[in-house]
Backbone bond lengths (Angstrom), bond angles and torsions (degrees), N, CA, C in turn:
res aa  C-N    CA-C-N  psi(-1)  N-CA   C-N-CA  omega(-1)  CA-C   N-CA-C  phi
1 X - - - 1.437 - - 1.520 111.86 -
2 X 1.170 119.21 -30.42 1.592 138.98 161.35 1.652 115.16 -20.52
3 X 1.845 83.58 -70.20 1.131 91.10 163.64 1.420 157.51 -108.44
4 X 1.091 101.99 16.13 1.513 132.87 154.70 1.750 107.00 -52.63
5 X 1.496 92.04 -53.54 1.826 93.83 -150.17 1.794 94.63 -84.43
6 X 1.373 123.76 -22.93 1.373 142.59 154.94 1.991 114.48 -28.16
7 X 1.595 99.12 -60.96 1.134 130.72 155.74 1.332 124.77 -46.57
8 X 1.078 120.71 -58.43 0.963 131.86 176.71 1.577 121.21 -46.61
9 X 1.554 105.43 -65.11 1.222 124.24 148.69 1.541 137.55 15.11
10 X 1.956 73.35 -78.19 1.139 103.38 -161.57 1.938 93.85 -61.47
11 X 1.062 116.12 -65.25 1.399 126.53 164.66 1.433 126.79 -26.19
12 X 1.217 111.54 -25.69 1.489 124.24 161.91 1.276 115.98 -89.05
13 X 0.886 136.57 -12.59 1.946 159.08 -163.13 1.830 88.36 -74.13
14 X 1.647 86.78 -61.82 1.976 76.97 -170.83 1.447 126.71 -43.66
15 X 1.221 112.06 -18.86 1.605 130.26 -147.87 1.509 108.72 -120.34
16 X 1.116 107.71 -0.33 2.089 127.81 -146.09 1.997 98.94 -131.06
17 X 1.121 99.64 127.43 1.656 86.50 145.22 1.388 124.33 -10.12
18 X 1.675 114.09 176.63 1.491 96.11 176.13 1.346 92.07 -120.85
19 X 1.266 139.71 2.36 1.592 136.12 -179.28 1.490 104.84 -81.80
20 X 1.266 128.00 14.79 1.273 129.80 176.54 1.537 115.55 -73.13
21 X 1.876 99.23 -42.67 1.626 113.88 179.28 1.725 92.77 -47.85
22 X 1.125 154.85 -55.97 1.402 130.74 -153.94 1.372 112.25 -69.72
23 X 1.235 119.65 -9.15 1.816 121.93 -174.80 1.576 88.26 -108.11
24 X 1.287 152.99 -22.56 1.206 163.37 -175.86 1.777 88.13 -49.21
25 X 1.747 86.60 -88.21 1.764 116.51 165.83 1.077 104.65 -29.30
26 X 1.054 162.28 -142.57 1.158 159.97 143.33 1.842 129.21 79.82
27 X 1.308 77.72 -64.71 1.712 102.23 161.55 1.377 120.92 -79.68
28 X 1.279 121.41 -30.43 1.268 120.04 177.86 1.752 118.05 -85.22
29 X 1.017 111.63 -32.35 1.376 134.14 135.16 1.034 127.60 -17.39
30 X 1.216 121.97 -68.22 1.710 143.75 -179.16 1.193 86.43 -74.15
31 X 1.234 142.87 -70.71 1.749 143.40 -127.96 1.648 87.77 -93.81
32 X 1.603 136.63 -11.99 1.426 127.19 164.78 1.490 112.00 -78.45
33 X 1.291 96.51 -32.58 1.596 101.85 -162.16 1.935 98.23 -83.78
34 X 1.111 114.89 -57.35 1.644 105.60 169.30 1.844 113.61 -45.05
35 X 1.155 120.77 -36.71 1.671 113.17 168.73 1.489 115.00 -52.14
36 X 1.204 112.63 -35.88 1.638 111.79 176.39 1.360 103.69 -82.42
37 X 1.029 117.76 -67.07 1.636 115.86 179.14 1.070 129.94 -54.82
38 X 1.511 138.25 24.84 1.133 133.93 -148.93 1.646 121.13 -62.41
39 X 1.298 121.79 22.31 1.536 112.47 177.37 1.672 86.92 -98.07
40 X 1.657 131.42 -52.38 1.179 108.27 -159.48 1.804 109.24 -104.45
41 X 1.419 113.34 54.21 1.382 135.39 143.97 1.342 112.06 -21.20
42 X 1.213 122.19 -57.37 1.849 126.31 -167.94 1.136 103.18 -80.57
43 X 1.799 139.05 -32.45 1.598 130.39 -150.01 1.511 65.15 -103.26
44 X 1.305 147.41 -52.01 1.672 122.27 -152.58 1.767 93.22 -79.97
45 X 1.026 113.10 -10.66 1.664 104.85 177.75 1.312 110.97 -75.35
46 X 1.627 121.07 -43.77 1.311 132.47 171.57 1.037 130.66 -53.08
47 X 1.716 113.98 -44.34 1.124 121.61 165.61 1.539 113.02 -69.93
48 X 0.960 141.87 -31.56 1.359 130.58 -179.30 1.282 106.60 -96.15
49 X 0.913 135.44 -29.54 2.003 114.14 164.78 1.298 113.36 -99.88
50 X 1.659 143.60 -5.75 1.000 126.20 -173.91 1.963 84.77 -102.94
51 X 1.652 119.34 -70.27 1.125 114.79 -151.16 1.791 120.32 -90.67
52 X 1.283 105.37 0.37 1.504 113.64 168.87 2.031 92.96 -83.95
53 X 0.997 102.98 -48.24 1.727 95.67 -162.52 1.955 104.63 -64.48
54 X 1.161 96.16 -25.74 1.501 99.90 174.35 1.816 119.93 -83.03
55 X 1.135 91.65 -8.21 1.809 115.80 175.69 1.455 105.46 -84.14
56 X 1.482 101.03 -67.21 1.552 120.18 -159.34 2.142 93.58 -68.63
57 X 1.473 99.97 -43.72 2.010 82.78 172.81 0.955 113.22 -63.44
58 X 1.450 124.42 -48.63 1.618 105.09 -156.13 1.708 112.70 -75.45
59 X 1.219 119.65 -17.96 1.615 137.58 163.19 1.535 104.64 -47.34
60 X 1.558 120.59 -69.83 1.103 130.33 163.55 1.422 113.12 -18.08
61 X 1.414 105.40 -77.40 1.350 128.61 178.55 1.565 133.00 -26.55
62 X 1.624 105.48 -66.37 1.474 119.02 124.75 1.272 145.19 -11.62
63 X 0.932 105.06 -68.18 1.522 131.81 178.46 1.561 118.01 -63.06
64 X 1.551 114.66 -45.02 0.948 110.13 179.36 1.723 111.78 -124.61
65 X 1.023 134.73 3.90 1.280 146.29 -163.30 1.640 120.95 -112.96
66 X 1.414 100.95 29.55 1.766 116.24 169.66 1.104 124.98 -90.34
């Protein structure tokens, strides 16, 4: 699902800011690396939709919200 939603992304990228590609990366990343690892599937799931998206907003946030 990692990399699906990675994918996905990427597809939204055209239409999106362009600082999106680093959470793109990121996810696709995670969602390769949980295929090999398959026992810790859920902590690389967690980390990439719960604590990258809470990274990647508040960066956003920052970044553009002065």
């Amino acid at each position: 699902m990692l990399i699906f939603h990675g994918l996905a992304l990427i597809s939204a990228s055209k239409y999106n800011i362009g600082d999106i590609k680093y959470l793109w990366f990121i996810q696709i990343i995670l969602g390769l690396i949980a295929s090999y690892y398959l026992g810790s599937g859920f902590w690389l799931w967690a980390l990439g939709f719960r604590i990258m998206h809470i990274i990647y907003g508040t960066w956003i946030l920052f970044k553009y919200d002065r």
